[in-house]
N, C-alpha and C positions, 0 to 999 in steps of 0.2 A: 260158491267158492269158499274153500275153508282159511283161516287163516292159521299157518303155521304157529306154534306154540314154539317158543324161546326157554329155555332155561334159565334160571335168576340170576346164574352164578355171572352169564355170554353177560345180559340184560347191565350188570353191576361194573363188568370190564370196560362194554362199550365206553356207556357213562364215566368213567373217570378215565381213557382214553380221550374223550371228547373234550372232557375240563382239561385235561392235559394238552391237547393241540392249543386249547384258546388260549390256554397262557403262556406256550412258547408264541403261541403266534404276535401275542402280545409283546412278550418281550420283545423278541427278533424287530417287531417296529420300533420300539422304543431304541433299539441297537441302532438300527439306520437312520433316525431321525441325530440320534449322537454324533456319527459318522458324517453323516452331511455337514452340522454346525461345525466340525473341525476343519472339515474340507472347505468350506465357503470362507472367502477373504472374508478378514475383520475390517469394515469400515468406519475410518474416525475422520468426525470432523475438525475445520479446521483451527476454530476456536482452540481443541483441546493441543495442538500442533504448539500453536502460537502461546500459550498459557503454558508448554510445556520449557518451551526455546524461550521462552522470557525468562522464566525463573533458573533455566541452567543459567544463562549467558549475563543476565540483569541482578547479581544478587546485593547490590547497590542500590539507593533510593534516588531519582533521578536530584544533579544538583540544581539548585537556584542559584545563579550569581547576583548581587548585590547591587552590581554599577549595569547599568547600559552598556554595552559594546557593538549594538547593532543597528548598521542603519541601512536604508533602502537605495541605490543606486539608480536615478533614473537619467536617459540620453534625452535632450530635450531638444534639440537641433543637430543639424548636421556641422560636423569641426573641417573648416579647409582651411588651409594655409597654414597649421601652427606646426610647432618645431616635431621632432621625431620621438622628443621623452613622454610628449601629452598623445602623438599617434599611438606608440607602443601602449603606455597604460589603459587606452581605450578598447585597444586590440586585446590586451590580456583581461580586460573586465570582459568579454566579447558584445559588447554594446553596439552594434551594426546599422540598428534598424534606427529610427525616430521611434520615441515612446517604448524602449524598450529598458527592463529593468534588473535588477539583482538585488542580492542579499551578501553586503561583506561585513567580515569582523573591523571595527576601529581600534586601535589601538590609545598612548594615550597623546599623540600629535594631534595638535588643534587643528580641527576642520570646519569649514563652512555647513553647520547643520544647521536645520529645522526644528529637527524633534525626530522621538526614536518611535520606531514601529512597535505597535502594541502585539498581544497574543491574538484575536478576533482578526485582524485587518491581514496577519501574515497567515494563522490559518485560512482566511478566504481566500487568499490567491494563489496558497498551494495547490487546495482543493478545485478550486475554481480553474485552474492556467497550470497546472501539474501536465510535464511531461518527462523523462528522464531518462538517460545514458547509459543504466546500466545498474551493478545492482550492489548495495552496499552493505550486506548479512554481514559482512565481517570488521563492522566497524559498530554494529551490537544497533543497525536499521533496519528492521522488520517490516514495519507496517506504516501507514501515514500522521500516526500520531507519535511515532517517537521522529519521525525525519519534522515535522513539525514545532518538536521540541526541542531538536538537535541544532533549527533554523532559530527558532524565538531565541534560548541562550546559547549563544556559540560556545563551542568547547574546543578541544585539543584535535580532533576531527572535520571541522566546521570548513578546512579549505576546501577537502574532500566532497562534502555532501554538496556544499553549495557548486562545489564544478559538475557535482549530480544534477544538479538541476538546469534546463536549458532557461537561458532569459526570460524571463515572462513578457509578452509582448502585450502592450495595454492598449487600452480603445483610447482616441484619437477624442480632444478634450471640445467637440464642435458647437458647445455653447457657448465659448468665450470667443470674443472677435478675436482675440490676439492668435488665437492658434485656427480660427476658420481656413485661410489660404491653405495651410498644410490639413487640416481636414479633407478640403473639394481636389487636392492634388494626391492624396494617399486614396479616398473614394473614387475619384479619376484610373488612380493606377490598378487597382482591385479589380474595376469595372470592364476595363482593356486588357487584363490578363486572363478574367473570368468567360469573355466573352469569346 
C-alpha cells in the first residue's frame, strides 16, 4: 500500500487549523463555565445576614443601666378568695400555673424583693425554657442574645419583649418537705394526663 504524499503548504494549514479549534474550544468552555456561575444562585450564610442587619439597625453600642430594675416573678401557691385588684394583676402577669415565672421591669415603689436576677441564671432559663409568640425584628430582636440582653437590662421595649416570652414554667422544688405535697399532686396530675 503506498502512502499518499501531502503537500507542505495542506500539512502547515491543517496544523494551525487544529491549534485553532483547541483554542476556541478552549475558550467556548471557559465562556460556559462563566455563564453557569452567573446563572447559579449566590448562597450566603447566615452569619453574614445577621452581621449585616446588625450593623444597619444597631449602629448604637448596647446600653448598660446602672441601677437594677429587674426582678423575677415567681407564683408560688395558688390565690383563692382575695379581692378582684390581686386576681386582675395575677391575670395580667399571666401567672396560672404553680411554679410559674416572668421577668418584669421595677420601677422606683418599694417592693418586697430578695435580690435581682444576674446575666448567667437569666441567660439559662431563656435558653433553657425559651418559647415565644411571635417575632420582634422590629424592636432591633434578632437572635437570642440580644432578646437576652433586652431581658437582663430593661429598656423602653422591655413590656413588649417580656410579653414575647411565654412564662417559664419551673420544676417543682421536691426536696424540701414544704413544697413535697404539691410535688406528689403535680406528678400525680402529669401521670393521669400522660397516661
Amino acid at each position: 500500500r503506498k502512502i499518499r504524499l501531502v503537500p507542505e503548504n495542506v500539512l502547515k494549514k491543517r496544523k494551525a487549523s487544529q491549534a485553532l479549534r483547541v483554542t476556541q474550544a478552549k475558550e467556548e468552555l471557559l465562556q460556559r463555565k462563566e455563564r453557569r456561575k452567573e446563572k447559579e444562585p449566590k448562597y450566603k450564610q447566615l452569619e453574614w445576614f445577621l452581621h449585616n442587619s446588625w450593623h444597619q439597625l444597631h449602629d448604637r453600642a448596647l446600653e448598660v443601666p446602672d441601677k437594677h430594675s429587674l426582678v423575677f416573678v415567681v407564683c408560688t401557691q395558688r390565690i383563692n378568695g382575695v379581692n378582684l385588684l390581686v386576681q386582675r394583676t395575677i391575670a395580667r402577669l399571666h401567672l396560672k400555673n404553680i411554679f410559674s415565672g416572668i421577668f418584669m421591669k421595677v420601677g422606683s415603689l418599694n417592693h418586697e424583693k430578695t435580690g435581682f436576677p444576674d446575666l448567667k441564671p437569666v441567660q439559662e432559663l431563656i435558653l433553657k425554657h425559651r418559647q415565644a409568640k411571635g417575632h420582634l425584628g422590629r424592636f432591633g430582636v434578632i437572635c437570642l442574645e440580644n432578646l437576652i440582653h433586652e431581658t437582663v437590662f430593661p429598656g423602653k421595649d422591655f413590656r413588649v419583649i417580656s410579653g414575647f416570652q411565654c412564662p417559664f414554667q419551673l420544676s417543682v422544688p421536691s426536696h424540701t418537705t414544704r413544697w413535697a405535697h404539691l410535688a406528689n399532686e403535680m406528678n400525680a396530675s402529669i401521670s393521669l394526663s400522660g397516661s
